[in-house]
N, C-alpha and C positions, 0 to 999 in steps of 0.2 A: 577698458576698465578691467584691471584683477582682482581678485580673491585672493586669500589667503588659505581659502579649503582645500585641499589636494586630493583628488580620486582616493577611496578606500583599495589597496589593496588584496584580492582576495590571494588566501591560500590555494596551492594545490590539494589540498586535503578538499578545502570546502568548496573550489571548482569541480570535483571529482563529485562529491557527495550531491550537488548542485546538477550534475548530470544523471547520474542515478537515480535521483529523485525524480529529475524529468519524463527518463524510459520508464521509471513506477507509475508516474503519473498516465502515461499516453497507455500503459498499457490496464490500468483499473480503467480509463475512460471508454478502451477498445471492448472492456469486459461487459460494465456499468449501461451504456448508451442502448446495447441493442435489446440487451435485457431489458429496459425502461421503455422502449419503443414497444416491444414485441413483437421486436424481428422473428420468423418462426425459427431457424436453428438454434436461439435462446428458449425460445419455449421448450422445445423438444429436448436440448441437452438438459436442464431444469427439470422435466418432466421424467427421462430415462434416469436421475438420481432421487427420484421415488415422491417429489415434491409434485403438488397442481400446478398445473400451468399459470393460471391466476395468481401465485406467488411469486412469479419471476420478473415484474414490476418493481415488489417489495423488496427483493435481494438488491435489482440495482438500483433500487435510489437507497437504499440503506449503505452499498458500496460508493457511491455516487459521495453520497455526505463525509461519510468516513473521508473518505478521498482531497474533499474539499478541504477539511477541519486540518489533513493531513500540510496540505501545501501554502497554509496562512502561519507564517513562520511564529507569531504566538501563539499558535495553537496545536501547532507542531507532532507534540507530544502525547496530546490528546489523541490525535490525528493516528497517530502509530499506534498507537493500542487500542485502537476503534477496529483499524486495519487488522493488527495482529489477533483479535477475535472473529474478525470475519474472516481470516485464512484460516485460522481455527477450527470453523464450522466448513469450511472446504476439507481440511485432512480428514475430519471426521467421518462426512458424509461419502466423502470417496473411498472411505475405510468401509464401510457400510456397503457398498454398493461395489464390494470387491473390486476396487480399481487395481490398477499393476501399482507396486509399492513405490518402486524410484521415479516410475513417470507421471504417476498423478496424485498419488496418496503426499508422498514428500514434499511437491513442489510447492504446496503451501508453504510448507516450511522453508523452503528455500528461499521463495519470494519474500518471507517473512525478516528472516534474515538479513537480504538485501534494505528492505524496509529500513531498520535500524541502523545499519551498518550508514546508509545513505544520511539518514538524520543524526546520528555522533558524529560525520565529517563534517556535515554542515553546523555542529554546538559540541566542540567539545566539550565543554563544561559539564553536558549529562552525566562522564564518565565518576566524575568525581561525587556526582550525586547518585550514580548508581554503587560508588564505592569499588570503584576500580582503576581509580587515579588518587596520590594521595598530594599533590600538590597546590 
């Protein structure tokens, strides 16, 4: 029996974006899980940037969610600006708690970037809604 459907092809833009999102993914999940556990080097790093130890639960299932919201491709978008305030409250708090600028304070922003950058390959069409495409 055939079909007449043929495999979608994807782009290399959105196989790129597709993998990006994957290392985003494993690495919130690397973040999110031990915090949620209460692995103790989660409590203690949590704890040395001025927060109770009791709150490093809350950070990762609130990373956790974000996370989720992030990789359900309607949700996408939500998902990245969930994220993008919770690396937010990382630049913040590492600005706070005198971190080094380019090695811990920024890389929120770095990752943050990556975030995005990951999700316009995988929907071009954002660009046009962000107004940065006029096609």
């Amino acid at each position: 029996m055939t079909t007449n459907a043929e495999p979608t092809k994807r782009s290399r833009a959105w196989v790129t974006g597709a993998v990006i999102t994957a290392v985003l993914g494993l690495f919130f999940a690397f973040d999110a899980i031990p915090k949620i556990l209460g692995v103790e080097f989660a409590r203690e790093g949590t704890e040395a940037l001025g927060f109770s130890p009791d709150k490093t639960a809350v950070i990762g299932w609130v990373l956790l969610v974000c996370l989720a919201v992030f990789l359900i491709p309607r949700t996408a978008v939500l998902g990245a600006l969930g994220l993008t305030a919770y690396l937010g409250g990382a630049v913040t708090i590492n600005l706070h708690a005198d971190k080094p600028l380019a090695g811990f304070v920024l890389s929120g922003v770095y990752v943050g970037v990556l975030v995005w950058i990951s999700l316009i390959l995988r929907r071009p069409e954002l660009l046009r809604v962000l107004g940065l495409r006029r096609d």
